[in-house]
Structures are given as structure tokens and as C-alpha cells.
LUMVO-685945 format. One record per residue (C-alpha): residue in three letters; x, y, z. Coordinates in steps of 0.25 Angstrom, whole numbers. Last residue first. Layout:
BEGIN
(site "ALA" (X Y Z))
...
This chain:
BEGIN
(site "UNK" (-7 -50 3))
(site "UNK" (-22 -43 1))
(site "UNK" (-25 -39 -14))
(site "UNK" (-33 -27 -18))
(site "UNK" (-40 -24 -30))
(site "UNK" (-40 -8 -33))
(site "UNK" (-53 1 -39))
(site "UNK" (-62 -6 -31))
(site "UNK" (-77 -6 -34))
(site "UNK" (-85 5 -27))
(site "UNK" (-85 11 -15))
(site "UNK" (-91 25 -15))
(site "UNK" (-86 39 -16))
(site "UNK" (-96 48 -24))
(site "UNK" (-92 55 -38))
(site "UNK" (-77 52 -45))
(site "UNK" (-78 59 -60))
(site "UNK" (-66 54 -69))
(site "UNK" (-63 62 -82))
(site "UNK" (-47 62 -80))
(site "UNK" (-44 54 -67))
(site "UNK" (-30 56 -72))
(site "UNK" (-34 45 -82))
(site "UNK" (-42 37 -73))
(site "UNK" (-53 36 -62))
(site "UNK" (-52 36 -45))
(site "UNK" (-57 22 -40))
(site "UNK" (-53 23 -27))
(site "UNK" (-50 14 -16))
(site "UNK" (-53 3 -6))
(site "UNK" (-62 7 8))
(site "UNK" (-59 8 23))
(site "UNK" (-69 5 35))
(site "UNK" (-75 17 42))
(site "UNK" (-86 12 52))
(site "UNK" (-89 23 50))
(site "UNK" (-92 32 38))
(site "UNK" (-86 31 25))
(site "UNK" (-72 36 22))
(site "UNK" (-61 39 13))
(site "UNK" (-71 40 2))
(site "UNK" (-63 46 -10))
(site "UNK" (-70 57 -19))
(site "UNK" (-59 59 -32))
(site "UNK" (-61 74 -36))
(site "UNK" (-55 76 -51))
(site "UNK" (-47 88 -56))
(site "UNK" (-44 93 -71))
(site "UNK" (-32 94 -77))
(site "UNK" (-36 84 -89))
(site "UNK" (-29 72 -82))
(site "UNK" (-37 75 -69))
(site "UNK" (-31 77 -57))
(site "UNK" (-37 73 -43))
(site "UNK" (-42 81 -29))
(site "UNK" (-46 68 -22))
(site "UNK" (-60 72 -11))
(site "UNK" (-58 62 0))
(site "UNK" (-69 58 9))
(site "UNK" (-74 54 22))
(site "UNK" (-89 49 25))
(site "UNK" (-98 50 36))
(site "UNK" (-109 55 26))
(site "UNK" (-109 52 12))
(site "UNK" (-100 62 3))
(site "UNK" (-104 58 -12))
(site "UNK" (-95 64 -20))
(site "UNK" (-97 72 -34))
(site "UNK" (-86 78 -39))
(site "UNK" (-80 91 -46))
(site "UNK" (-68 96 -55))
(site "UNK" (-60 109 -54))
(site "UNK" (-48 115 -60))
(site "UNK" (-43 128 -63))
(site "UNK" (-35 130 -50))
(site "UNK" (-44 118 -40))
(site "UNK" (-57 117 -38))
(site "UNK" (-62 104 -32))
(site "UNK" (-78 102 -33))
(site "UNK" (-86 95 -24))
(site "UNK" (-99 88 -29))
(site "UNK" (-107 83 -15))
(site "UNK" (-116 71 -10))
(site "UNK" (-120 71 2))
(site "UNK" (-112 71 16))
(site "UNK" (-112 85 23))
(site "UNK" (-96 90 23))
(site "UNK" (-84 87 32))
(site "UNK" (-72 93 26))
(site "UNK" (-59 85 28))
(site "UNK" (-46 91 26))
(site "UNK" (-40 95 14))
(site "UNK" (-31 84 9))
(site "UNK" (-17 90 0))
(site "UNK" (-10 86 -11))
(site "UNK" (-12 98 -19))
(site "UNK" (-18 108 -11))
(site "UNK" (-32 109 -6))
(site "UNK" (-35 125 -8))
(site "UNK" (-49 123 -3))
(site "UNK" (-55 109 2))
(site "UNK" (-70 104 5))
(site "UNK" (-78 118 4))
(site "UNK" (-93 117 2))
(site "UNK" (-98 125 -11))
(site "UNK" (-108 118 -15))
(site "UNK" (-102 111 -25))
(site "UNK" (-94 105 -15))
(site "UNK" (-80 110 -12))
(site "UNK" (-64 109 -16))
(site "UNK" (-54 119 -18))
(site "UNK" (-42 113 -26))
(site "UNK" (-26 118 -25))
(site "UNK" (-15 114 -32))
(site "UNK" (-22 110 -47))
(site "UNK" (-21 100 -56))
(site "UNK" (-10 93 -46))
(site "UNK" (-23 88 -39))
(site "UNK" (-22 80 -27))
(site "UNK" (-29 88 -19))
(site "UNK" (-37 77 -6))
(site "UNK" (-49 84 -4))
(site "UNK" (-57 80 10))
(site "UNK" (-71 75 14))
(site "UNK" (-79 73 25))
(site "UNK" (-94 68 26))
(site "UNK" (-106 73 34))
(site "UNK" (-117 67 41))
(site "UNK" (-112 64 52))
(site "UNK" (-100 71 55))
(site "UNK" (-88 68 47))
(site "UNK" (-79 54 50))
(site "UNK" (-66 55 53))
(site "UNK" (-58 50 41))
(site "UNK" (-46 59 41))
(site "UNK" (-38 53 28))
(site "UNK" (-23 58 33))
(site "UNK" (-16 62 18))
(site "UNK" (-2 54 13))
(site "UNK" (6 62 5))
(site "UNK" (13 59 -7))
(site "UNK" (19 69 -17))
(site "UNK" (23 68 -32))
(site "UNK" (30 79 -38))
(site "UNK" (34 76 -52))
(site "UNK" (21 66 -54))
(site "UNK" (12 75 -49))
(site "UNK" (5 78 -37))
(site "UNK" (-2 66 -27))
(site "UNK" (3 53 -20))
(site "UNK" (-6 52 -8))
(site "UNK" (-6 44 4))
(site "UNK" (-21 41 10))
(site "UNK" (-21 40 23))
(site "UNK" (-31 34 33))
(site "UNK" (-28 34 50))
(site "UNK" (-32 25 60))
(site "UNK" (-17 21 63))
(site "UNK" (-8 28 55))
(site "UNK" (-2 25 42))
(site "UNK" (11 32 39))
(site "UNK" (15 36 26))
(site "UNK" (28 34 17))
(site "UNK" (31 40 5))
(site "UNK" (36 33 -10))
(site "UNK" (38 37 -25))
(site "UNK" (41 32 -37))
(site "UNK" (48 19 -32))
(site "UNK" (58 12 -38))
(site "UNK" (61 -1 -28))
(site "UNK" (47 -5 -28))
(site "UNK" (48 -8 -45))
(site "UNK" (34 -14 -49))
(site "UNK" (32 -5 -60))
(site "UNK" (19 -9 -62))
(site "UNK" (15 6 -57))
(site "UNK" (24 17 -55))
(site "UNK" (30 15 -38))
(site "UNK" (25 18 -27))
(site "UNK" (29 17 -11))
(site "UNK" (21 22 1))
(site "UNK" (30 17 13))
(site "UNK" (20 14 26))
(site "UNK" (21 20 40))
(site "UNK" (13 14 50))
(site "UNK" (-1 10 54))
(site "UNK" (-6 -3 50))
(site "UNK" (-12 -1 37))
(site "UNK" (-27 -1 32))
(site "UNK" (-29 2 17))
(site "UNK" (-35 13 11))
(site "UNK" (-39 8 -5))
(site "UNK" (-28 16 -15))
(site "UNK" (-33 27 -22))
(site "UNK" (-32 31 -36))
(site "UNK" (-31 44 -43))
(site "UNK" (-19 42 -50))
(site "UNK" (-16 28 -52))
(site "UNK" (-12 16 -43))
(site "UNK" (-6 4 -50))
(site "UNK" (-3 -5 -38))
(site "UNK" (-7 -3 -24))
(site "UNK" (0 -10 -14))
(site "UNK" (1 -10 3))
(site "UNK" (8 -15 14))
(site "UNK" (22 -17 9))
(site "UNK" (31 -21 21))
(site "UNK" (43 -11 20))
(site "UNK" (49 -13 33))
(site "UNK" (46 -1 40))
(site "UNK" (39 8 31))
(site "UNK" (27 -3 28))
(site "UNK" (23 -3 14))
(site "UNK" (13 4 5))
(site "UNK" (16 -1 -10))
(site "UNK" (12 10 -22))
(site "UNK" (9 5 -37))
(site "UNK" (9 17 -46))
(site "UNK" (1 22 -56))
(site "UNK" (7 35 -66))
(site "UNK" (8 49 -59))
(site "UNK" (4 61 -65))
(site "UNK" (-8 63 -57))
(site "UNK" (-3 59 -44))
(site "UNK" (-14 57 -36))
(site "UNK" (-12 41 -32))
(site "UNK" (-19 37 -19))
(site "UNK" (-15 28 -6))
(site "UNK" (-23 24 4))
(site "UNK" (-19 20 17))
(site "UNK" (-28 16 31))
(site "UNK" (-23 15 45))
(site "UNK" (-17 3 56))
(site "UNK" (-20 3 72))
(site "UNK" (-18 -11 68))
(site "UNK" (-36 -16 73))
(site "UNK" (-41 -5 64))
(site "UNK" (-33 -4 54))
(site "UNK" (-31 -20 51))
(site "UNK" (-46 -22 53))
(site "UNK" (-48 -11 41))
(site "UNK" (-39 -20 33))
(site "UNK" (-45 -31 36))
(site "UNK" (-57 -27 32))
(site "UNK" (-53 -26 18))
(site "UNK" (-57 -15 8))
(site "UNK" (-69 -12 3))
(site "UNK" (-65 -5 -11))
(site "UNK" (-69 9 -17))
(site "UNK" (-70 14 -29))
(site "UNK" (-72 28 -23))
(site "UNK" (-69 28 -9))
(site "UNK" (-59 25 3))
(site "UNK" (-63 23 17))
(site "UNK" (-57 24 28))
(site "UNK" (-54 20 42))
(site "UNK" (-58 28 54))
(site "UNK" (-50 38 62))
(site "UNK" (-26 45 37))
(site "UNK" (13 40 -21))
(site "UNK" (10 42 -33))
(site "UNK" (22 37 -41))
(site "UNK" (29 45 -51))
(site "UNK" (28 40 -68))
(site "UNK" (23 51 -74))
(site "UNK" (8 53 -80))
(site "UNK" (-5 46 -85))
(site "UNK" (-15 38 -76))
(site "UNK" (-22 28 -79))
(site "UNK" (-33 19 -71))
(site "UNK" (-43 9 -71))
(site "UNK" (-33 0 -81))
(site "UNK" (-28 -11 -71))
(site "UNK" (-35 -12 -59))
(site "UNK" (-28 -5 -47))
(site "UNK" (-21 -18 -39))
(site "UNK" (-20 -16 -22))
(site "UNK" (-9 -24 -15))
(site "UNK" (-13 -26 -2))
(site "UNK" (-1 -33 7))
(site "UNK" (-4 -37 23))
């Protein structure tokens, strides 16, 4: 099976350098979401297989197209054209294995001149979300495990993912002053801190920057706090819903904002209307 996904033309633009951006239940991914397949959930449950999702926090660093093939024999498993800063691909289930992540600038369309390339095993029952993050000159990619045990009843969990070059180090709490990370460092994931679900405004602080959002944490659910940049200097929070109670079924992707996701507000993670089309070879 082939899936190539296809960013609609014009949501997104992102200024700076030519470099490429480059883990039970299953997941969920949130704002802008799209229902995915049940096939694909079918595949992971019944091949022992995982779930993938790919995100672009590279501030600096122009679109890409990224293919995901199998390391032994180079089958290509997975597309996604035209991915810009601050979007996230759709989880998708995957046999379990060890898969080359490979990317190259956007529309170039030349596979034999990549910008950057890693590989990163998929294991059974697990989610994963392979991260390209820093800036242009030294571009790292890591791939972080998504822990998706559910929280006790009543409550939610939720983690930071940093990925602000803003600033190398953020604290991040509720406005009532409940801790979720301190000292998170650039590229990093805090661990999970399970908290009452309700609605809540967190606020990361990082060196002379800060920025707040609203996020809507309903009971039995699993999410991931985004650290950003903004084109001003400023920070953004992105709320993505990695899961939503069980049975746990996996969601699309995000719909993160524009212009270094200058001026953008994300509040409540909810499905909405897709932000990629997906095709099915």
C-alpha cells in the first residue's frame, strides 16, 4: 500500500533557507483533523504493525515533500508533499519495521538529492511522531515514543513537545499555577502529567518570551502541548490530540496557521476539516 497525502496549495508560507525538515492503544491526532481509513487501523491491529506521524518544526526551513520507505528494499510506504513549518502529518498504521525517512525542498521532485534523511523503527502497538526541528544550519530529527495510556478516569494527560529556537528552555503551567514541564529543552518531550479534565489556559514561559492558550482537556484523553516559533520572536502553543478515550482509533492531521504561525491563536483540539487530501495506491 502507497498513500500519498497533498497539502492544499496556498494554506501555508513559510519564509527561510532551503534545508529539509526532517510511540498501547492507537492514536489520535487533533486540530484539523481527518477520520482516517479503517483499514488502516485493521492493518495494526491484526500485522502487529504501529502508527507514524511526521511534523515540520524547522522555523527556517522552506516546505518539503518527505517519502517513508521500507529500509530493506526500499519500497515507499508513505508520501507527503508540500509540508510546512508547523504541520503534522496524519498517524498512519505500519507494519512493524524500520523505515528510511527521506526529504527533499518542495516540487523539486529530485529523490537522488536529498536535504536530509534518518531512519526510525516502527514497533508493534507503539505511536511515534519523528520530528525535524532547530534551525536550518543545524537541523536535527528525532523520533519521540507517544505514550498513550489512558489517564484515570476523570482526568487527562498531557505533555510539551520544545521545539522553539526562540528560546532554549520553557516552563509550562496552567494559569493556576499547575506545573506541566519545567526547564524543557530544545527538542525535547516532557513526560506526561496527568491533570483533571476541564478546560484550562497554560502558558509557556521561556527567556523573555511567553504566549498562552486555551485547550480543552476532556477526560480520558492524551495530548501534546507544541512549543513553536513565531515570525515576530514570539512563541505559539499548538494543542494536538493524540488520543481520545477507548476504544482509541487513529485520527488525520493538523491545521497549524501560516507565516511562521505569526499572529495565529490554536484553542480546543477537535476534529475538523482536513487540512491534507489523501490518496490510496
Amino acid at each position: 500500500m502507497k498513500l500519498t497525502l497533498n497539502r492544499r496549495a496556498g494554506l501555508l508560507t513559510v519564509l527561510g533557507a532551503i534545508v529539509a525538515s526532517t510511540a498501547l492503544s492507537a492514536p489520535v491526532a487533533a486540530v484539523g483533523a481527518a477520520t482516517p481509513r479503517a483499514e488502516g487501523v485493521a492493518m495494526a491491529a491484526t500485522d502487529g504493525g504501529g502508527w507514524l506521524r511526521l511534523g515540520h518544526f524547522s522555523p527556517d526551513t522552506v516546505a518539503v515533500d518527505v517519502r517513508v520507505s521500507a529500509l530493506s528494499g526500499g519500497t515507499v510506504l508513505l508520501e507527503l508533499q508540500d509540508v510546512a513549518y508547523g504541520d503534522i502529518s496524519p498517524y498512519e498504521a505500519l507494519p512493524s519495521g524500520t523505515y528510511a525517512i527521506s526529504m527533499i525542498p518542495s516540487g523539486s521532485g529530485d529523490w537522488t538529492k536529498l536535504a536530509v534523511s534518518d531512519s526510525v523503527t516502527v514497533d508493534a502497538s507503539t505511536a511515534t511522531t519523528v520530528a525535524a526541528y532547530g534551525p536550518a544550519d543545524d537541523l536535527r530529527v528525532h523520533a519521540f515514543t507517544d505514550d498513550l495510556t489512558a489517564p484515570s478516569r476523570g482526568n487527562a494527560r498531557v505533555r510539551v513537545i520544545q521545539a522553539s529556537i526562540t528560546t532554549p528552555t520553557v516552563d509550562v503551567r496552567t494559569t493556576t499555577g499547575l506545573a506541566i514541564a519545567e526547564d524543557a529543552q530544545s527538542g525535547s518531550a516532557t513526560p506526561y502529567a496527568e491533570v483533571p479534565a476541564g478546560a484550562w489556559t497554560v502558558e509557556a514561559t521561556g527567556e523573555d518570551v511567553s504566549a498562552q492558550s486555551d485547550v480543552q482537556l476532556a477526560a480520558g484523553t492524551i495530548t501534546t502541548l507544541f512549543v513553536l516559533d513565531t515570525a515576530d520572536g514570539g512563541l505559539t502553543i499548538i494543542p494536538i490530540l493524540d488520543s481520545a478515550g477507548a476504544p482509541l482509533v487513529p485520527y488525520g492531521g493538523v491545521d497549524t496557521g501560516g507565516g511562521w504561525l505569526a499572529g495565529t491563536r490554536h484553542s480546543s483540539p477537535k476534529p475538523a476539516a482536513p487540512r491534507f487530501a489523501l490518496t490510496v495506491f
